[in-house]
C-alpha positions in Angstrom: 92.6 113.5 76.7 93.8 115.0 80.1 93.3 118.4 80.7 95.8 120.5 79.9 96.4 121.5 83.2 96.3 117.9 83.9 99.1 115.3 84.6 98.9 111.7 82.7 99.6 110.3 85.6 99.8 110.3 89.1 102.1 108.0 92.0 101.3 107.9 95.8 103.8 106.6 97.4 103.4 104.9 101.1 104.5 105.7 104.4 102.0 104.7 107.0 100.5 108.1 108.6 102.5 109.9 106.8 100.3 109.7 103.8 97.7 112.1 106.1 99.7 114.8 104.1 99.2 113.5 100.3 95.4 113.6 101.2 95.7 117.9 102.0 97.9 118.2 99.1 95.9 116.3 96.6 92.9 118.0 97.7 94.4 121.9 97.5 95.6 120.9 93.9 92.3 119.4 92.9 90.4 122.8 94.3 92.6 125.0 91.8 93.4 122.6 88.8 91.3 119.5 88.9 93.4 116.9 87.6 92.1 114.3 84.9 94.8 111.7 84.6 94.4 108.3 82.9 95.6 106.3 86.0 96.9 106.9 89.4 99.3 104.1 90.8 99.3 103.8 94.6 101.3 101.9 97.2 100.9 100.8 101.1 99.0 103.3 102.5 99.3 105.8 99.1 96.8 103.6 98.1 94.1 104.1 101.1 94.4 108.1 100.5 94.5 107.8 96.8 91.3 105.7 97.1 89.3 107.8 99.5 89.7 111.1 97.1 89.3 109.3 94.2 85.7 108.1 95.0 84.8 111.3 96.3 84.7 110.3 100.3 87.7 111.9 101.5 86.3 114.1 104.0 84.0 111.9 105.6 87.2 109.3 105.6 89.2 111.3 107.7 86.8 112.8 110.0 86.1 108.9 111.0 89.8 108.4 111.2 90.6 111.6 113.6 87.8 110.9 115.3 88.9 107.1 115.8 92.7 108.2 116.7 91.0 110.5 119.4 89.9 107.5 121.3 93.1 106.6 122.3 93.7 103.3 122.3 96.8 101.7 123.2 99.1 100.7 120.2 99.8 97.3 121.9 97.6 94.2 123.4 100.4 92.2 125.5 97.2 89.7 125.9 97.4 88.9 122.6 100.9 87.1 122.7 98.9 84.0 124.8 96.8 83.4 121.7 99.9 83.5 119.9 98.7 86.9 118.0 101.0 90.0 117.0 100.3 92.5 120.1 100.4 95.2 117.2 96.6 96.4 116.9 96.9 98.4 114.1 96.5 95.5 111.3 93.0 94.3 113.0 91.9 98.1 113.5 92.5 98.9 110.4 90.9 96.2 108.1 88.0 96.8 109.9 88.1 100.4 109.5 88.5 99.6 105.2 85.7 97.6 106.0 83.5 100.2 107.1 84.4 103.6 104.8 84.7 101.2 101.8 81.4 99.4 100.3 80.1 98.9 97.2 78.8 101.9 96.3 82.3 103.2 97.3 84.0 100.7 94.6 81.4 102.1 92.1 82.6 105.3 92.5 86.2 103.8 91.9 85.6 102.5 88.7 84.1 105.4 87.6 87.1 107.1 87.9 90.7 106.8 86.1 92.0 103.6 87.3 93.9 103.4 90.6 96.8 100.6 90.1 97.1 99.0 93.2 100.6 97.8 93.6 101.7 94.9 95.4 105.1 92.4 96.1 104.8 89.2 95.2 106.8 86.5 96.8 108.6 83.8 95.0 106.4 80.4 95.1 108.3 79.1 97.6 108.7 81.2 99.8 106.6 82.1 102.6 104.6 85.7 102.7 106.4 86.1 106.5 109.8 84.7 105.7 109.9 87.2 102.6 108.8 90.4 104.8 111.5 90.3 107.4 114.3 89.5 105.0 113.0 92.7 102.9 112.5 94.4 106.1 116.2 93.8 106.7 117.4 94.6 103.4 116.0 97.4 103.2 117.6 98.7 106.5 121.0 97.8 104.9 120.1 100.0 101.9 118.4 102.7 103.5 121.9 103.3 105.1 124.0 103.1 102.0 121.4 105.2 100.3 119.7 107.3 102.4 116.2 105.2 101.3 114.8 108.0 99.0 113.5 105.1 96.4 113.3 101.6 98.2 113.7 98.2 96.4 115.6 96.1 98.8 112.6 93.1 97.9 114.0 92.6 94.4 117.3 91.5 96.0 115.6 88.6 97.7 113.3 87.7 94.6 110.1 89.3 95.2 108.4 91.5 92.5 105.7 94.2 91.4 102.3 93.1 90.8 99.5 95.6 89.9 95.3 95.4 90.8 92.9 97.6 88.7 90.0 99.0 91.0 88.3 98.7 87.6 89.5 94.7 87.8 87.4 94.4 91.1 84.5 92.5 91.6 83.6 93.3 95.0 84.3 95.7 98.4 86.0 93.0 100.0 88.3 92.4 97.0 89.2 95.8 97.1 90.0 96.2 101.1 91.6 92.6 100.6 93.9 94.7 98.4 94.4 97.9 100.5 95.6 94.9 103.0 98.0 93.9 101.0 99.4 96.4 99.2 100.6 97.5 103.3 101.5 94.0 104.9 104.5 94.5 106.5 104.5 92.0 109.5 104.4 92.2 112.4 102.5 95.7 112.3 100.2 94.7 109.5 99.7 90.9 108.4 100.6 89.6 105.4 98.0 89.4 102.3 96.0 87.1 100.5 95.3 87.9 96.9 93.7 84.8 95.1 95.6 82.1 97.7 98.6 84.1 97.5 101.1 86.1 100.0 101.6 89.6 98.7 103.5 91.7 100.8 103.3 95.7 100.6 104.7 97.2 97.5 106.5 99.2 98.7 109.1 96.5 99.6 110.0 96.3 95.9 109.3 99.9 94.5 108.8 103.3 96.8 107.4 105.6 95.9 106.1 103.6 92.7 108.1 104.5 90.0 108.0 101.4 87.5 104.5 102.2 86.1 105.5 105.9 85.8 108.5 105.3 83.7 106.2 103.5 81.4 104.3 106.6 80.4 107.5 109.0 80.8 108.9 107.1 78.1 106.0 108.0 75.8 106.2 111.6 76.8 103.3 111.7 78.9 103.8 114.3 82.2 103.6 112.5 85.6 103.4 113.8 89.5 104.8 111.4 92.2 103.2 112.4 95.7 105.8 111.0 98.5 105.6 111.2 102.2 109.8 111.6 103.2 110.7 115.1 104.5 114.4 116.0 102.9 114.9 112.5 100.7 112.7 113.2 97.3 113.9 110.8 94.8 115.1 112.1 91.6 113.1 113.6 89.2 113.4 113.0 85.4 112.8 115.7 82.3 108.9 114.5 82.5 108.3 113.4 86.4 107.1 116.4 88.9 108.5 114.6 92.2 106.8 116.7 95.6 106.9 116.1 99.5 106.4 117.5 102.9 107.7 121.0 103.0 108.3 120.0 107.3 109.0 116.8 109.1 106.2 115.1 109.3 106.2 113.4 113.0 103.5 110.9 112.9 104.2 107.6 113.8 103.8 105.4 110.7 101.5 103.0 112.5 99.9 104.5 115.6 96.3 104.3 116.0 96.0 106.9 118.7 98.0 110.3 117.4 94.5 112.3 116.2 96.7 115.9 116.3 99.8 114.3 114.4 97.2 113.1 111.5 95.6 116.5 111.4 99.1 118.6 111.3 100.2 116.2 108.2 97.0 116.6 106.3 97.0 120.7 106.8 101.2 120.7 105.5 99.7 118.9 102.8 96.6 121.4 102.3 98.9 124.6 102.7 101.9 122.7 100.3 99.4 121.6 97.7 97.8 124.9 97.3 101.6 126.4 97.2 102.5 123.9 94.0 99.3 124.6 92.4 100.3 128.5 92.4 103.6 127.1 89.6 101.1 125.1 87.8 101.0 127.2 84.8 105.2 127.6 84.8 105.4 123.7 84.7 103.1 123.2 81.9 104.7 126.2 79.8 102.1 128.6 80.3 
């Protein structure tokens, strides 16, 4: 049974860089009231930070990636286009980068843990994993402006839907950055993803921040935190769902390789805003 000071379950939402910030605050909330949930459920780059602190490497994570981002490399390879190649680098750079933090003793520590729901869109049959992201991509443009985009599910409109991996449902490191790829392909800044010979495009595209598992355990009474990355636009809460976000902008570019001070300034909001929620811990859970 959780802790009592414990939520039953825990969303990250995506948002490219952005997600810097759920790492702070997950790790200042953690340091005052370690939390014991029964799964976490993580999408587009939620699901690289939730993964990282779950198996215990979330330090030595983002030390590479600072250090990385502090080599400056250009965003964009215009010699890419004459092999016919998207001159976006981050997609390569950062499958490769999975590749390295994440092995198999990593996915040990994973499945040692609660489980992390790894959630994905999946296409229909027919239709292709590229042809699928720009028409969400669009429609999700036309509903962020009639809604402001707080909670995103423009894919459903064009027939895509949720699908969920178990880290404890994975047989291997390269299933599980296979995964991580996926769960953020959002052409042409990140390819599109192969799960078992199929297209899976990032979740977020259907459901962001990931609500849909959530309201499963609402339902049953269980207590739930959603972690999302959008200054100003929370989504809605509900009588058992803790919804929390940036207390500032944060400026990062979703997708730059190269921003090492904008990483750092949204991982220490999150540090100084986690450790500020944990202080109304005991209010929220009646004590």
């Amino acid at each position: 049974m959780p802790d009592a000071l414990s939520f039953d379950a825990i969303g990250f939402a995506g948002g490219g860089n952005r997600c810097y910030w759920q790492s702070g605050f997950f790790l200042s909330l953690n340091l005052r009231y370690p939390q014991r949930p029964s799964y976490y459920v993580a999408v587009s780059a939620g699901a690289y930070h939730c993964a990282m602190n779950l198996a215990g490497i979330g330090e030595r994570v983002r030390n590479a990636a600072f250090s990385f981002a502090e080599r400056n490399i250009p965003d964009f390879d215009w010699a890419a286009l004459k092999e016919r190649r998207s001159p976006l680098v981050v997609g390569g750079l950062y499958r490769q980068f999975l590749a390295e933090q994440f092995g198999e003793g990593e996915l040990a520590a994973l499945k040692a843990a609660p489980p992390m729901l790894i959630q994905l869109a999946r296409p229909p049959g027919w239709m292709p994993g590229g042809l699928a992201a720009l028409g969400s991509i669009a429609a999700y443009q036309i509903e962020k402006r009639l809604t402001g985009g707080a909670h995103s599910k423009a894919g459903r409109y064009l027939g895509l839907t949720p699908a969920w991996i178990s880290t404890h449902e994975l047989s291997s490191a390269a299933d599980l950055v296979d995964a991580m790829m996926a769960t953020s392909s959002v052409p042409p800044f990140m390819p599109v993803g192969r799960i078992a010979e199929r297209d899976h495009l990032d979740g977020g595209l259907v459901d962001n921040p990931p609500t849909i598992r959530l309201a499963e355990t609402e339902a049953t009474g269980g207590r739930t935190l959603l972690l999302t990355t959008r200054y100003g636009r929370l989504p809605l809460a509900s009588p058992n769902r803790v919804v929390v976000g940036p207390s500032e902008d944060i400026r990062v570019n979703k997708f730059t390789v190269s921003d090492a001070a904008g990483l750092r300034h949204a991982f220490e909001v999150g540090l100084r805003d986690g450790a500020t929620f944990a202080k109304t811990m005991p209010r929220l859970f009646g004590r």
